[in-house]
C-alpha positions in Angstrom: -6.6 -75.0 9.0 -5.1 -71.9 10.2 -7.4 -69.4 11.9 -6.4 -65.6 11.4 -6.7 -63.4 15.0 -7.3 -59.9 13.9 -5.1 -57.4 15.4 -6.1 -54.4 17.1 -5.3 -51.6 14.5 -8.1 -53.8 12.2 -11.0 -54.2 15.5 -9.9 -50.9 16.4 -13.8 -48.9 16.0 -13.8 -46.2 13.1 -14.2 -42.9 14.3 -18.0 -41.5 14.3 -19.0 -39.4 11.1 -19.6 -36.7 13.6 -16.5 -36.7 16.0 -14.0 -34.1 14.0 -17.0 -32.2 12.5 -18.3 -31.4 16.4 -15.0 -30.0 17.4 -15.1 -27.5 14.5 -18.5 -26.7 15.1 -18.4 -25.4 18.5 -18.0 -21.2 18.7 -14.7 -20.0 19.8 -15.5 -17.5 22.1 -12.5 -16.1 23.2 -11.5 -15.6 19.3 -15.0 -13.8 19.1 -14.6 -11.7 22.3 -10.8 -10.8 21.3 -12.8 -9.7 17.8 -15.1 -7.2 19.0 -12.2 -5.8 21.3 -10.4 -5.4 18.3 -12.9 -3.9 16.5 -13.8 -1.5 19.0 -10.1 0.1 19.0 -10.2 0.0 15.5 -14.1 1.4 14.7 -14.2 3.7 17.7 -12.1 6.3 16.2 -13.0 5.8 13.3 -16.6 6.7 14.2 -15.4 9.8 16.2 -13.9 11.1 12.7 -16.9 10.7 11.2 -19.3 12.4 14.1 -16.7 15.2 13.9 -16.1 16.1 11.0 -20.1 16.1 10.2 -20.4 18.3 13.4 -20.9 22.2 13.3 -17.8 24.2 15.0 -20.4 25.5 17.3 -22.1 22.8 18.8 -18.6 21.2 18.9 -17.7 23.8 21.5 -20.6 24.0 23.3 -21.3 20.6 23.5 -17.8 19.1 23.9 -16.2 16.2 21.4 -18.4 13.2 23.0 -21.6 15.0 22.1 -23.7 13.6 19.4 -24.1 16.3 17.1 -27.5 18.3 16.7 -27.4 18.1 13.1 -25.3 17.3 9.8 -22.9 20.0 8.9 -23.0 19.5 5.3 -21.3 23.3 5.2 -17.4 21.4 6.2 -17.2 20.3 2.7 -17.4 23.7 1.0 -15.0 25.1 3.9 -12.3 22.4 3.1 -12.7 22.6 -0.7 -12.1 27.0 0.3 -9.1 26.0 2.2 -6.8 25.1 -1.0 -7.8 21.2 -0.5 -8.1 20.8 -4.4 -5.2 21.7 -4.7 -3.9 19.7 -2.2 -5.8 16.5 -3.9 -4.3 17.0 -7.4 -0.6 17.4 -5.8 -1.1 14.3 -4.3 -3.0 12.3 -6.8 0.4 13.9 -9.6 2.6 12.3 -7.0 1.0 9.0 -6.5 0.7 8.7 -10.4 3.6 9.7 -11.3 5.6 7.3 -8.7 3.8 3.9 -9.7 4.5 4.5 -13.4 7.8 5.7 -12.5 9.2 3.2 -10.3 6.9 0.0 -12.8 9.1 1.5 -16.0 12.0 1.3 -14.0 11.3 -2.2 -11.6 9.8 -4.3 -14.7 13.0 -4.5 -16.9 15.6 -4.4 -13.9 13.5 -7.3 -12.6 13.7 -9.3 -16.1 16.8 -8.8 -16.4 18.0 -9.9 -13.9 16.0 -13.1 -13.9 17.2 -13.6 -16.9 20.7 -12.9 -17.0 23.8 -15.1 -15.7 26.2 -12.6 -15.4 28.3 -11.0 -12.4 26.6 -7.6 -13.1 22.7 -9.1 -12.8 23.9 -10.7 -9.7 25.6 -7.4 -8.1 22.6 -5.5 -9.2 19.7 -7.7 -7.6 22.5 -7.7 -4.2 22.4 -3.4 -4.7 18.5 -3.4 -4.7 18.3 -5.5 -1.4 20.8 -3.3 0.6 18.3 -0.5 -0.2 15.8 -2.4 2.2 17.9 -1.6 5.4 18.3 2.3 4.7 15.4 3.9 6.0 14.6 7.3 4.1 15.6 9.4 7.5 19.0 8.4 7.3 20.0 9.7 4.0 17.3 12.6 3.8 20.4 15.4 3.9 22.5 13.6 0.9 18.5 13.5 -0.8 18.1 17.1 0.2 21.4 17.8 -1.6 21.3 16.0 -4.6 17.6 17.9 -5.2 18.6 20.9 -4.3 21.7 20.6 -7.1 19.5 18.7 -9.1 17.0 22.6 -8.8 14.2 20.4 -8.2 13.2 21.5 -5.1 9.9 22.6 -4.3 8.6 20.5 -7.3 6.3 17.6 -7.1 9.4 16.0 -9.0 11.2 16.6 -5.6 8.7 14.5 -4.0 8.4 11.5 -6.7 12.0 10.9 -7.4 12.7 10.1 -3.6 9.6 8.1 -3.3 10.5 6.2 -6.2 13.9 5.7 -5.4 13.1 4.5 -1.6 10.1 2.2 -3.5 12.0 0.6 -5.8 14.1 -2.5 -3.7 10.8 -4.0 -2.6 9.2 -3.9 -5.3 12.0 -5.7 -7.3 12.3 -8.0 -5.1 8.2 -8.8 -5.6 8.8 -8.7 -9.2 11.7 -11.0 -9.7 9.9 -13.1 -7.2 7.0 -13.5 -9.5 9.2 -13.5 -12.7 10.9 -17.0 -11.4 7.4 -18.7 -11.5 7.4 -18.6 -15.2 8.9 -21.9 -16.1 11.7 -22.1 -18.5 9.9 -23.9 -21.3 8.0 -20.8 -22.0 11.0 -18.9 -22.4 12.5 -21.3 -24.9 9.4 -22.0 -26.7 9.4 -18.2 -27.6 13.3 -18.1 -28.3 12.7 -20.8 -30.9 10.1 -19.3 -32.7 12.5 -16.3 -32.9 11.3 -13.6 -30.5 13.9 -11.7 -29.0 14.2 -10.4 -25.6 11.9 -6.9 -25.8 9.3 -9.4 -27.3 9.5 -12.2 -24.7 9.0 -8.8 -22.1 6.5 -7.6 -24.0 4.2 -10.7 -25.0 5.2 -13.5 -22.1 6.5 -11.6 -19.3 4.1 -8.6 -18.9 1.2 -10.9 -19.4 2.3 -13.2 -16.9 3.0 -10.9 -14.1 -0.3 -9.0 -14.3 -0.9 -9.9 -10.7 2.2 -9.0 -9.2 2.1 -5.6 -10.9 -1.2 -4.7 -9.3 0.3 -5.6 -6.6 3.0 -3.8 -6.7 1.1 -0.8 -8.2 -1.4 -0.9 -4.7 1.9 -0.8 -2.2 3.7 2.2 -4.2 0.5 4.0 -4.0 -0.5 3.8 -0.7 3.2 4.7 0.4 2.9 7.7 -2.0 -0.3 8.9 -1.1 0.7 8.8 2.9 4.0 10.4 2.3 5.3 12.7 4.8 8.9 13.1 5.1 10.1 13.8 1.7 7.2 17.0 0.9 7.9 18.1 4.6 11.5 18.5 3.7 11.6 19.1 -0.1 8.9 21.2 -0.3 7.8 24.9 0.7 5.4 26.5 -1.8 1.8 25.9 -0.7 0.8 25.5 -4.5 3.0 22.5 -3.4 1.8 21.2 -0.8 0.5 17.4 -0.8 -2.4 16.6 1.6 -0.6 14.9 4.2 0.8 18.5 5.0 -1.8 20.8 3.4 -3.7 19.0 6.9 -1.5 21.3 8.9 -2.8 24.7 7.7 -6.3 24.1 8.8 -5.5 25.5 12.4 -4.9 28.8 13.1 -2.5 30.3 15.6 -4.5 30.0 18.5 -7.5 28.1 17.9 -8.3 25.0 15.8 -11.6 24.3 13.5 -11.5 20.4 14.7 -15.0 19.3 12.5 -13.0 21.5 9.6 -9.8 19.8 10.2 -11.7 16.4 10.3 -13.8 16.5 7.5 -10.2 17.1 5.8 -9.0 14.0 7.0 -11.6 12.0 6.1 -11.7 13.5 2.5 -8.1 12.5 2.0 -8.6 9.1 3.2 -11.5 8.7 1.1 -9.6 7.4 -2.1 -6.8 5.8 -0.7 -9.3 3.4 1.6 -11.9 2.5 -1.5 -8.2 1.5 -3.3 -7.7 -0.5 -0.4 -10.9 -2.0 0.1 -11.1 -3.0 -3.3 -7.8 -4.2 -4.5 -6.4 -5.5 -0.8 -6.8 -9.1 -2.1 -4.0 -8.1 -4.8 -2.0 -6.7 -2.1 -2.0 -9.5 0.1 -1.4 -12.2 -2.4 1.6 -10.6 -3.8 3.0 -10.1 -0.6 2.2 -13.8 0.5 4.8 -14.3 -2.6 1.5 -15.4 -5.0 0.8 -13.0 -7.2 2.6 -14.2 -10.3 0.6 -17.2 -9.8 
């Protein structure tokens, strides 16, 4: 009778329940240390914008900027709101709307399209929109300069969107024929047999389907639209005008600045754009990450 020798693989001893779990287990403290490094240089002056701008003008400059402040200066508000920061706001919340429906009514059916289409023309387009991600806006800003100033546009919010817009628009159709790819094709032809044409495959398959990369999409045009700088620096003068990321500027005077004033601005117009952040950054990242249509 033969006798079977087991070989080493089958005596070998199973690994203990415990073993991988222990290795996980066990702190990482050099991730943790480089963590609260991290989170000083990012919290620190974040905290110093906050005990400035809640700081009187007075005890700022008697106490110096590393003083805590003897009380809350509720007063900064009402001295920003007096300083034409309302107006400011509304500039800048016309320009952020009008750039993300803007550049989504003109991304969402060049993005279909050309998803869907076979021809040369599709093809050139998509090729057109990804040049547009190696021009950087500071190259071209005198032909943009031009073209609004012929277009007698300038020093109108429409001066600021159509740039911002324009600049906005390669990414995001990139994103968005990203996402459209994902639908599969049986979708499509499902819907073509049962006779829809193509506004009503947009309307009813497409939009519904890429409700994740148009938040998305939505978030990034935003935020770039609400931190603009170049384009109402140069194509705007008024300051009826004015956006807040250069209303900022006329809060010092000629030879002195009010640094709680100026502070307490600063953290009123990061306000909204950091709530959008904080709430909808899980959008953002995922269709980024080349997820969102999922």
């Amino acid at each position: 009778m033969a006798v079977s020798t087991p070989t080493r693989s089958a005596v070998r001893p199973a690994p203990r329940a415990g073993g991988p779990r222990r290795s996980v287990d066990r702190p990482n403290w050099a991730a943790g240390a480089l963590s609260l490094v991290w989170l000083a240089v990012v919290g620190f002056p974040l905290l110093l914008l906050v005990i400035w701008s809640l700081t009187d003008r007075r005890d700022y400059q008697r106490n110096g900027p590393l003083a805590l402040p003897d009380g809350i200066a509720w007063a900064n508000i009402s001295q920003v709101f007096e300083a034409r920061f309302g107006t400011y706001m509304l500039n800048t919340f016309t320009v952020t709307a009008g750039s993300i429906l803007l550049t989504l009514a003109l991304a969402l059916p060049a993005a279909y399209a050309i998803v869907r289409s076979r021809s040369w023309a599709a093809s050139l387009s998509f090729r057109m929109f990804l040049l547009g991600l190696a021009i950087p806006a500071q190259a071209v800003i005198v032909p943009v300069y031009l073209i609004i100033t012929r277009l007698e546009l300038y020093d109108t919010l429409r001066a600021v969107i159509l740039p911002t817009v324009a600049f906005n628009l390669p990414l995001v159709v990139l994103i968005l024929s990203g996402s459209l790819r994902d639908v599969s094709r049986e979708l499509y032809e499902a819907m073509t047999v049962d006779g829809a044409g193509p506004f009503r495959i947009f309307w009813k398959l497409v939009l519904p389907m890429s409700r994740g990369s148009i938040s998305t999409v939505g978030i990034f045009v935003g935020l770039n639209a609400w931190n603009g700088f170049i384009f109402p620096l140069i194509l705007t003068q008024d300051l009826n005008n004015r956006v807040v990321a250069l209303g900022l500027w006329h809060y010092q005077g000629q030879y002195a600045v009010n640094v709680p004033g100026l502070m307490m601005a600063v953290l009123l117009s990061t306000l909204p754009i950091f709530l959008l952040y904080l709430f909808a950054r899980r959008w953002l990242i995922a269709g980024l990450a080349g997820v969102g249509g999922k």
